[in-house]
C-alpha positions as CSV (number, residue, x, y, z in Angstrom):
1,X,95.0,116.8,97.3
2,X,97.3,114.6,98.7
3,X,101.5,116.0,98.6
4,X,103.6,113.0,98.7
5,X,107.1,112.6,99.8
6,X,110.0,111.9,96.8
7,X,113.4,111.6,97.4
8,X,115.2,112.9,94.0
9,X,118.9,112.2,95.8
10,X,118.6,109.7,98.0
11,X,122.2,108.8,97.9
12,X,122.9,112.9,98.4
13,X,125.4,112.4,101.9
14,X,124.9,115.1,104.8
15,X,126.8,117.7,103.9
16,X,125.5,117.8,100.0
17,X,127.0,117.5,96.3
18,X,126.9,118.7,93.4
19,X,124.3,118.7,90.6
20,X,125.2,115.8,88.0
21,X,125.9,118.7,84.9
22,X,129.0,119.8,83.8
23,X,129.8,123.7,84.3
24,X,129.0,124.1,80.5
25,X,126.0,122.2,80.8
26,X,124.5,124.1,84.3
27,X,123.8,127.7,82.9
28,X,121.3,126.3,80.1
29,X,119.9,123.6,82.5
30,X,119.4,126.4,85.3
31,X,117.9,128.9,82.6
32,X,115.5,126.4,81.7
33,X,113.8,126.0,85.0
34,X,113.8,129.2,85.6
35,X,112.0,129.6,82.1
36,X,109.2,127.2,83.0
37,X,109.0,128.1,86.3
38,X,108.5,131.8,85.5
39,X,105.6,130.5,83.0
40,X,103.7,129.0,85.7
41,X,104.7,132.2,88.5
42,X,107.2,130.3,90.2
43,X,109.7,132.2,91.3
44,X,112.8,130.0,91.5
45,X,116.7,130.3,91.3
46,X,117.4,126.8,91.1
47,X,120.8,126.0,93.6
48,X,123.6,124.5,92.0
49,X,124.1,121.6,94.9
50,X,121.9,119.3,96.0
51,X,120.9,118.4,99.8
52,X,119.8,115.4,101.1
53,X,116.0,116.1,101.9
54,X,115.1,113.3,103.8
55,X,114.4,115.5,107.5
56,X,112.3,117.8,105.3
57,X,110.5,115.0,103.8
58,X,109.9,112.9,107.5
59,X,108.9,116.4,109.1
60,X,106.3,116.5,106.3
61,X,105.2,113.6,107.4
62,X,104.6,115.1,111.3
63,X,103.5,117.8,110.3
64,X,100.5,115.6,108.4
65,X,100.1,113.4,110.9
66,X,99.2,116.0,113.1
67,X,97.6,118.6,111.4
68,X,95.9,117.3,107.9
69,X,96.6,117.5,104.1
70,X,95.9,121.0,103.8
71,X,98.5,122.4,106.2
72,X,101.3,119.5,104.9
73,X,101.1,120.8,101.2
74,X,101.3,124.5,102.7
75,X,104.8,122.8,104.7
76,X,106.5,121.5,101.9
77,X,105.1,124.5,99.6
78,X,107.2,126.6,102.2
79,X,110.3,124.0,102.2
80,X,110.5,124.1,98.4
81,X,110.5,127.9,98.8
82,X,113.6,127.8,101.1
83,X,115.4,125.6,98.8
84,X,114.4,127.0,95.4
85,X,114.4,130.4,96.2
86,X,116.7,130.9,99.3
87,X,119.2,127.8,98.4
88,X,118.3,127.0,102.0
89,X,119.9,123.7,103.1
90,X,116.3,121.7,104.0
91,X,118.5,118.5,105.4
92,X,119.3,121.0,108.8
93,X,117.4,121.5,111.9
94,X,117.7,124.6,111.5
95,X,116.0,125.4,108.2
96,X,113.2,122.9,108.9
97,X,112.0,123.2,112.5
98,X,110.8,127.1,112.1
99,X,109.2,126.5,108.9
100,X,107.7,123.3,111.3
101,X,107.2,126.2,114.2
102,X,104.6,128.0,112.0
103,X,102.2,125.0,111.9
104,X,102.1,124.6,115.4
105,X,104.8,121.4,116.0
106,X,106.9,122.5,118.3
107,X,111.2,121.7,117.7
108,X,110.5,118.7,120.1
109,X,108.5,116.5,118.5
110,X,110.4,117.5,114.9
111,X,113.5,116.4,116.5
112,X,111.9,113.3,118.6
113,X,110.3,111.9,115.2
114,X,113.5,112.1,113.4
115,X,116.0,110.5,116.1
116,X,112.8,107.6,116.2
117,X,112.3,107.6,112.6
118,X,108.9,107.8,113.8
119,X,107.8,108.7,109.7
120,X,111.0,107.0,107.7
121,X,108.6,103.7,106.6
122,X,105.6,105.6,105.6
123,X,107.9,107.5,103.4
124,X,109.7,105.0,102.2
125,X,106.7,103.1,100.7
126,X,105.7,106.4,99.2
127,X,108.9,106.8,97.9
128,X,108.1,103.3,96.7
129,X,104.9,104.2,94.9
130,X,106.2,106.8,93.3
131,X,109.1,104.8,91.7
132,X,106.6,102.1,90.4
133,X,104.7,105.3,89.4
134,X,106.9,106.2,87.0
135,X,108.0,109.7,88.8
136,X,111.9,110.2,88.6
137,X,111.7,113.9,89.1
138,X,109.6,116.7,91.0
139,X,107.2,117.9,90.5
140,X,105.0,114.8,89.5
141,X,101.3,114.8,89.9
142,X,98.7,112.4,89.0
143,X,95.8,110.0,89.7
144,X,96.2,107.0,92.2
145,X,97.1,103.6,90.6
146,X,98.5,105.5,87.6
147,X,101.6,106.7,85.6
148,X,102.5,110.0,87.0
149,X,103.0,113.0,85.2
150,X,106.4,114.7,86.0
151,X,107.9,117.8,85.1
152,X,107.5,121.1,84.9
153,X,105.3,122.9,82.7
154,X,102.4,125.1,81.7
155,X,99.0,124.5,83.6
156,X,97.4,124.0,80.7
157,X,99.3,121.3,79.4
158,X,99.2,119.8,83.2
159,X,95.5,120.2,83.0
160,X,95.2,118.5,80.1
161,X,97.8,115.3,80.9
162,X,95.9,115.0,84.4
163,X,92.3,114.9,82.4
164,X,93.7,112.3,79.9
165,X,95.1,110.2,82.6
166,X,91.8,110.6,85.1
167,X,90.1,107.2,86.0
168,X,86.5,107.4,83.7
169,X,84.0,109.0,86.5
170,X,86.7,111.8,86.7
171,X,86.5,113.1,83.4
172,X,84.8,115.9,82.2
């Protein structure tokens, strides 16, 4: 498995803003994630505010580079934790380069990556991808050179969508 970078916010500035609901609107949309998220034992709180996620999403990046697939799904597994569960901001330094630290990149080559924007065209063109994919949300999952399935729900459905969507010597 391959975790691919997304930018939900792109035009999110530095310093954040807030989700695109109304205050009337928020409590059913937040109730609902939590809903689905608690179906699949997720435990999220979703935060109210968005950040711009692009340093989480280069770091990703580094932290595949250097150290495999495996270990950059584990990195953004514990970024997604910090922001849906600790409404950590993942745009700061600060947030990102000790989850980084645990993987064994050290806060220099984080920080050197992101002033050289060593990783920015590699995710761009996933970002890219994912658009012509059809994803306009997290999470999305799917087969290469095919729709995407997005959103949140029971495995079994997921199962199920990915199955139907396999290429031919993939399914069962």
């Amino acid at each position: 498995m391959r975790w691919l970078p997304f930018e939900i916010h792109p035009d999110t500035p530095p310093e954040g803003a807030p989700k695109p609901f109304s205050p009337e609107e928020w409590p059913l949309v937040r109730e609902r994630l939590k809903r689905l998220a608690q179906e699949v034992g997720l435990p999220i709180d979703p935060p109210q505010h968005n950040v711009n996620s692009r340093f989480a999403l280069e770091t990703a990046e580094l932290v595949h580079a250097q150290k495999g697939d495996g270990e950059a799904g584990t990195f953004c597994h514990h970024v997604s934790r910090a922001f849906f569960t600790e409404h950590a901001d993942i745009s700061k330094s600060d947030v990102i380069v000790p989850i980084a630290e645990r993987f064994g990149i050290s806060a220099s080559d984080v920080e050197t990556a992101w002033h050289e924007r060593r990783f920015s065209p590699t995710v761009d063109a996933f970002i890219e991808d994912g658009h012509n994919a059809g994803v306009r949300g997290v999470p999305a999952m799917g087969w290469p050179n095919r729709r995407a399935i997005v959103g949140l729900m029971p495995p079994t459905e997921l199962v199920l969508r990915l199955r139907k969507e396999a290429p031919e010597r993939l399914r069962e």
